[in-house]
DSSP file (Angstrom, degrees, kcal/mol; ACC not computed):
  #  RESIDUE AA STRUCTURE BP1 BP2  ACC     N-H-->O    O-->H-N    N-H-->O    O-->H-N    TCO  KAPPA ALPHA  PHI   PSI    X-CA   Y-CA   Z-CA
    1    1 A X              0   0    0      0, 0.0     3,-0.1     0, 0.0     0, 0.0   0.000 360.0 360.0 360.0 143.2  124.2   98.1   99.9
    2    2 A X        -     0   0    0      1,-0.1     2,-0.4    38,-0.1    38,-0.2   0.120 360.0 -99.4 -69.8-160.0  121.9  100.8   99.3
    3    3 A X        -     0   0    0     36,-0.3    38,-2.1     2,-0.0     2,-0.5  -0.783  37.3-142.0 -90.7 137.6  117.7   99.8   99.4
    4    4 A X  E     -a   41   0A   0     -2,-0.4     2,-0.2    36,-0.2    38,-0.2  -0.968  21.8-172.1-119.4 110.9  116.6   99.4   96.0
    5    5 A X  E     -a   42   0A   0     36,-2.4    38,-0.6    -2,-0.5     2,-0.2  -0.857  21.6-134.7-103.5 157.3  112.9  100.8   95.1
    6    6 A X  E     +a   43   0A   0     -2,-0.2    17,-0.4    36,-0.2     2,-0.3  -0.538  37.0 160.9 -93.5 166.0  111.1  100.5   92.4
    7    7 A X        -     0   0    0     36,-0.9     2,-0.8    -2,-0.2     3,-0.1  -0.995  38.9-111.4-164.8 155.8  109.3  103.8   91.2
    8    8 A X    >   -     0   0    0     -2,-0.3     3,-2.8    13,-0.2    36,-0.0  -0.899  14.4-164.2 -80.0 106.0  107.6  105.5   88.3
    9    9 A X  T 3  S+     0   0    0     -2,-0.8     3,-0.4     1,-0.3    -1,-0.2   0.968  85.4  84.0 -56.9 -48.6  109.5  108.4   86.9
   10   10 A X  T 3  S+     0   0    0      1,-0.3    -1,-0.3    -3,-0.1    10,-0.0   0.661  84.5  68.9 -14.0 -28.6  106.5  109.3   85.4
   11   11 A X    <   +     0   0    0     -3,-2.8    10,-1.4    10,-0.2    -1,-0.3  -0.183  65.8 147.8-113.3  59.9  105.9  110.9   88.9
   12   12 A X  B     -C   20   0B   0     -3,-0.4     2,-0.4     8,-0.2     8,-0.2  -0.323  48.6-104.9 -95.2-152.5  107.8  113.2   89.0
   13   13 A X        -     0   0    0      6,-1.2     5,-0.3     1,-0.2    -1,-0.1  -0.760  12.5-140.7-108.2 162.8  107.5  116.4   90.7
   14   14 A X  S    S+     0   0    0     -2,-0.4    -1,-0.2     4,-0.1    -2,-0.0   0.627  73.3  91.9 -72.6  -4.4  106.8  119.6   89.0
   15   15 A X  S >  S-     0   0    0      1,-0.1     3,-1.1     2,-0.1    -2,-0.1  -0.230  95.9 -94.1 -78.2 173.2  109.1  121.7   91.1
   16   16 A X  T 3  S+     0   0    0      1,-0.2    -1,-0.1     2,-0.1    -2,-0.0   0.790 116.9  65.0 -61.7 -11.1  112.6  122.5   90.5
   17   17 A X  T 3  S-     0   0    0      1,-0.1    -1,-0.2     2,-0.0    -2,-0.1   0.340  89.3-143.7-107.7  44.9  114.0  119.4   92.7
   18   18 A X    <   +     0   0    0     -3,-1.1    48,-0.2    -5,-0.3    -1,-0.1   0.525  30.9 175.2  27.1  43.5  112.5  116.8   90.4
   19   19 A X        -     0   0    0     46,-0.2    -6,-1.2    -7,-0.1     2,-0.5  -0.286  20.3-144.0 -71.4 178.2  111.6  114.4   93.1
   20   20 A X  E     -CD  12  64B   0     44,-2.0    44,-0.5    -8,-0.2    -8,-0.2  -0.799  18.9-109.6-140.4 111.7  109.7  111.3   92.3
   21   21 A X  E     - D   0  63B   0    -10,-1.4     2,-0.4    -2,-0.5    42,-0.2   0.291  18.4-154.0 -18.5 136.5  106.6  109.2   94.7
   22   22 A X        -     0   0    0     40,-1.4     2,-0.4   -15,-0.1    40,-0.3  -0.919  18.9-140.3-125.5 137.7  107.7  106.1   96.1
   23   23 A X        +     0   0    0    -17,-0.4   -17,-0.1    -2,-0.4     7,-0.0  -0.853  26.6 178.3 -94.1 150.7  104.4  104.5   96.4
   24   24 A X  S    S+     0   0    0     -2,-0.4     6,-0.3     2,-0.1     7,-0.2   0.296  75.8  72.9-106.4 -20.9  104.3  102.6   99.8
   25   25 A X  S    S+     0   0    0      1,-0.2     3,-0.4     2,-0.1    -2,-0.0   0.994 107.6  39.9 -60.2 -54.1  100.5  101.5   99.0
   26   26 A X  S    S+     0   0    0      1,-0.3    -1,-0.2     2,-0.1     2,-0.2   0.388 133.5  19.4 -94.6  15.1  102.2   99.3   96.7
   27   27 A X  S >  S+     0   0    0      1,-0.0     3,-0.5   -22,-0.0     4,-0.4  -0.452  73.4 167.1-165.3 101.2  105.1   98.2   98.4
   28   28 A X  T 3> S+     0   0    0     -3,-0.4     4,-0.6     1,-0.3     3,-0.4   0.905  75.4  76.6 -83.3 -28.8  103.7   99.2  102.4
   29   29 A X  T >4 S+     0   0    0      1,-0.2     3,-1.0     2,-0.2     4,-0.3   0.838  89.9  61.3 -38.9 -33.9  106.8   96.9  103.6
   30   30 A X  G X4 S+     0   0    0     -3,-0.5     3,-1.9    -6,-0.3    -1,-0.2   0.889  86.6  68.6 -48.3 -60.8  108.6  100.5  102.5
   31   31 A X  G 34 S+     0   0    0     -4,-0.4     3,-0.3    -3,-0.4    -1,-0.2   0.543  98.8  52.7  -9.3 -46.9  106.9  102.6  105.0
   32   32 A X  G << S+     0   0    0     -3,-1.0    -1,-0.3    -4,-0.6    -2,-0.2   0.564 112.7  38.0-105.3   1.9  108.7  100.9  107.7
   33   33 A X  S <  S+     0   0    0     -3,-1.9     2,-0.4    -4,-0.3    -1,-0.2   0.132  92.5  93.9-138.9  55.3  111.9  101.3  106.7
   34   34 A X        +     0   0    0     -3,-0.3     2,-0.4     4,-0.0    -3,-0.0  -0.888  42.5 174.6-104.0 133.8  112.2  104.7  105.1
   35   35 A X    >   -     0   0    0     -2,-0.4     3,-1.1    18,-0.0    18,-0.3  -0.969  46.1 -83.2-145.9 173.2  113.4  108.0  106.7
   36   36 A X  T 3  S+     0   0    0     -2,-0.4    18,-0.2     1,-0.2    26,-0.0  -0.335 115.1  14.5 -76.7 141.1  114.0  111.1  105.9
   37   37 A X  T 3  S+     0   0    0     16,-1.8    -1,-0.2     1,-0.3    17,-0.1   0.015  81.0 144.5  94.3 -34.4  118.0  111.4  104.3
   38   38 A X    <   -     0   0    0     -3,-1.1    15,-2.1    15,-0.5     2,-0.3  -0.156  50.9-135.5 -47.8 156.6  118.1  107.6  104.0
   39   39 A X  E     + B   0  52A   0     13,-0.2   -36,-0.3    25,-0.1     2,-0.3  -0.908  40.2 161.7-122.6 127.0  120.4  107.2  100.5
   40   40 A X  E     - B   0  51A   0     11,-2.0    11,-3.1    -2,-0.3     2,-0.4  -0.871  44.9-104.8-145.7 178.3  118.5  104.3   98.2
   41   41 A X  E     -aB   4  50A   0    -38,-2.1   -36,-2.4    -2,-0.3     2,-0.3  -0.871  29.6-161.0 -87.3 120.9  118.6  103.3   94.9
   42   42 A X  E     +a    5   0A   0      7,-2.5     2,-0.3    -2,-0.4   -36,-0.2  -0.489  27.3 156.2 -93.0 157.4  115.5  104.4   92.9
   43   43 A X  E     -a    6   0A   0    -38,-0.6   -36,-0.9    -2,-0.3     5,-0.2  -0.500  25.2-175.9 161.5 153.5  115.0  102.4   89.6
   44   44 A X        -     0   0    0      3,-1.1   -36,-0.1    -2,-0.3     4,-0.1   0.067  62.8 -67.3-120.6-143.1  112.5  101.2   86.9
   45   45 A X  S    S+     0   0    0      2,-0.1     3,-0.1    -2,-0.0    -2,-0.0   0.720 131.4  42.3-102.7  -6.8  112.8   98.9   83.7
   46   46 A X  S    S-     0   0    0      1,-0.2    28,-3.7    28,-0.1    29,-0.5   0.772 123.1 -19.9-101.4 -64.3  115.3  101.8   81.9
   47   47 A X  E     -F   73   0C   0     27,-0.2    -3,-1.1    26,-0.2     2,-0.3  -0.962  47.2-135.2-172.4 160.2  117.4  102.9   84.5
   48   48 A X  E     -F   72   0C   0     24,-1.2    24,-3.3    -2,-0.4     2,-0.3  -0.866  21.1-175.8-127.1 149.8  118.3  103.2   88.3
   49   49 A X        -     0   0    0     -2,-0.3    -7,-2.5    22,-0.3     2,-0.2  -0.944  33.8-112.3-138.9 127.7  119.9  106.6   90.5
   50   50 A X  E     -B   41   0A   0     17,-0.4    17,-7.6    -2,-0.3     2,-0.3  -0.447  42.3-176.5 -71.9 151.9  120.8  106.9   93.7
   51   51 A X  E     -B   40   0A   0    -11,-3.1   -11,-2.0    15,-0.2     2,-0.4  -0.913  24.7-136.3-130.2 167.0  118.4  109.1   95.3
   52   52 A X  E     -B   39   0A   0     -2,-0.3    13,-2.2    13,-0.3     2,-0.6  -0.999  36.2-126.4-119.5 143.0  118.4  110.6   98.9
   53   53 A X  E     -E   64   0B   0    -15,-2.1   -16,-1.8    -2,-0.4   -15,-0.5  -0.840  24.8-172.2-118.7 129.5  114.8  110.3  100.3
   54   54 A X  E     -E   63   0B   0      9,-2.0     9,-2.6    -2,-0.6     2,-0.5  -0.738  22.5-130.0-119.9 138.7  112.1  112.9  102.1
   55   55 A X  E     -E   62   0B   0     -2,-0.2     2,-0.6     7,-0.2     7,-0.2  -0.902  17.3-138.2 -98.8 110.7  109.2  112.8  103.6
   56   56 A X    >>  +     0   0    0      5,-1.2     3,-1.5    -2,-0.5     4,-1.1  -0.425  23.3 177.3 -33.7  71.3  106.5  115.1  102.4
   57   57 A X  G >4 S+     0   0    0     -2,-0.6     3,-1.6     1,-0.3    -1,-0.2   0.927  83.4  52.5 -51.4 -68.9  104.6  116.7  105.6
   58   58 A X  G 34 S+     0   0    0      1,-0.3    -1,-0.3     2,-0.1    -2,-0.0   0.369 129.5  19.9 -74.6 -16.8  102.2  118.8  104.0
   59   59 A X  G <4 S-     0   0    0     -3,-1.5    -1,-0.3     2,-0.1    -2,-0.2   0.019 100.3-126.4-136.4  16.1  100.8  115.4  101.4
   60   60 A X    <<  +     0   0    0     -3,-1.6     2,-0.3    -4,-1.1    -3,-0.2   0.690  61.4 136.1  51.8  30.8  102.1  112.9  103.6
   61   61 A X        -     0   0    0     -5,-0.1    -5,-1.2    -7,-0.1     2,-0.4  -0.756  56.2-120.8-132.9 144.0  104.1  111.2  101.0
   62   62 A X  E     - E   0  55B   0    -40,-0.3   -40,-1.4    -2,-0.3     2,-0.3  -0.774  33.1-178.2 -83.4 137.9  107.6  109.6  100.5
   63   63 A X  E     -DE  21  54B   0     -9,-2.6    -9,-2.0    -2,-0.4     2,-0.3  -0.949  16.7-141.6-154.3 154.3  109.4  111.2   97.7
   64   64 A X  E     -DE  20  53B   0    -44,-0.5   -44,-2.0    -2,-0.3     2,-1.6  -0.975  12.3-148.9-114.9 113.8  113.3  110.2   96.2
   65   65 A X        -     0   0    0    -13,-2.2   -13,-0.3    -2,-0.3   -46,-0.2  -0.592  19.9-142.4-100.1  83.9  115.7  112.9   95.0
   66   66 A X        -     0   0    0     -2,-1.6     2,-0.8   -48,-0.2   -15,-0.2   0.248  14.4-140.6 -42.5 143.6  117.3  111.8   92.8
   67   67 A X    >   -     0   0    0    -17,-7.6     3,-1.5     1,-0.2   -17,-0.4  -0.801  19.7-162.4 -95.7  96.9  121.2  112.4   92.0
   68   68 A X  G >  S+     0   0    0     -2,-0.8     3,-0.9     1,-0.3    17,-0.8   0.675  81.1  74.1 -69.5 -22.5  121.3  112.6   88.0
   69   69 A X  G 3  S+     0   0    0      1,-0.2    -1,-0.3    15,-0.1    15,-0.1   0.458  95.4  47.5 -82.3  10.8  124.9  112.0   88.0
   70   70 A X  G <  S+     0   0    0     -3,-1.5     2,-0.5   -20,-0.1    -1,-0.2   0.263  74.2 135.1-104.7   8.6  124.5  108.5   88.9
   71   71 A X    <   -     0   0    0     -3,-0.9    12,-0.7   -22,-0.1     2,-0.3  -0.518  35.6-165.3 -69.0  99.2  122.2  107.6   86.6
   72   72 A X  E     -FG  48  82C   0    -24,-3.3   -24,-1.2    -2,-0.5     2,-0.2  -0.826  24.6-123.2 -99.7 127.3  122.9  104.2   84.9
   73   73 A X  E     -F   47   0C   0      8,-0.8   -26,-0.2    -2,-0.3     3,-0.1  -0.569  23.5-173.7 -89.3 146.9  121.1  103.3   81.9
   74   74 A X        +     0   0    0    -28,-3.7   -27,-0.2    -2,-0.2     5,-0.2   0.518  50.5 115.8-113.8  -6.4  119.1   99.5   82.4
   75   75 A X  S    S+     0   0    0    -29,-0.5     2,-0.6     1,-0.1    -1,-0.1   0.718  80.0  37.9 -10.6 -66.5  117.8   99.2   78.5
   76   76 A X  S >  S-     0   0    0      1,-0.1     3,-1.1    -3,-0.1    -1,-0.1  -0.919  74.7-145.8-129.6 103.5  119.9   96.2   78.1
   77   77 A X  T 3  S+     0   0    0     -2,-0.6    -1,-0.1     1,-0.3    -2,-0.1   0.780 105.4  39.4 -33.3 -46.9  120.5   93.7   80.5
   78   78 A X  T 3  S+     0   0    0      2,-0.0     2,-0.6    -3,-0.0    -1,-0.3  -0.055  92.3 120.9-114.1  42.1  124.1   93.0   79.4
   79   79 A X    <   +     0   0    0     -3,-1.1    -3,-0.0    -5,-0.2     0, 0.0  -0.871  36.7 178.7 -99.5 126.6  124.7   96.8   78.9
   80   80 A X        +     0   0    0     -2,-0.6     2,-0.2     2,-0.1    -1,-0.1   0.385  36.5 130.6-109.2   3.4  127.4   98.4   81.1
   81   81 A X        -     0   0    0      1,-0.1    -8,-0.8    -9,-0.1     2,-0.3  -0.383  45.4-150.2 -69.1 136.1  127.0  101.7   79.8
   82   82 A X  B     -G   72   0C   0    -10,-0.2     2,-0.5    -2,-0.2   -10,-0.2  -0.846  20.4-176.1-103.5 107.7  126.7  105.3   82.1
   83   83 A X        -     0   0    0    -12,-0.7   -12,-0.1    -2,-0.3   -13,-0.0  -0.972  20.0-133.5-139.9 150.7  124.8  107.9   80.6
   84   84 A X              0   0    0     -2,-0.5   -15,-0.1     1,-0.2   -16,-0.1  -0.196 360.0 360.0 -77.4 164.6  124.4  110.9   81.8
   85   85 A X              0   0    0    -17,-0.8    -1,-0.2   -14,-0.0   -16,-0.1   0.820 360.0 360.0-104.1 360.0  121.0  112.7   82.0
């Protein structure tokens, strides 16, 4: 089962490969078991994507790229619904 983080979409990035910050300050337990390529689950209180995850040399930061065609909507607890983005 993949690793599931939580994340703010809100960050993503402005380039074309829409990644999005995994903060590790607030979950440093992350830190030790991320690498670059690892396949997780990204997800927030609306909806979770697998992402595959990079490490940022140049800001020193973990970032998630998300795969939009896996993208499950989480609105609704007993919602079973797939939408695409």
């Amino acid at each position: 089962m993949a690793l599931r983080i939580y994340v703010d979409f809100n960050t993503m990035t402005t380039d074309p490969q829409e990644r999005v910050y995994i903060n590790t300050h607030m979950q440093p337990e992350l830190a030790e078991r991320l690498r670059s390529g690892l396949v997780v689950t990204l997800f927030d209180e609306e909806m979770e994507v697998e992402a595959r995850v990079e490490f940022d040399e140049q800001d020193y930061i973990w970032l998630g790229q998300p795969d939009w065609s896996t993208r499950r909507d989480l609105s609704s607890p007993n919602s079973k619904t797939h939408r695409p983005a």
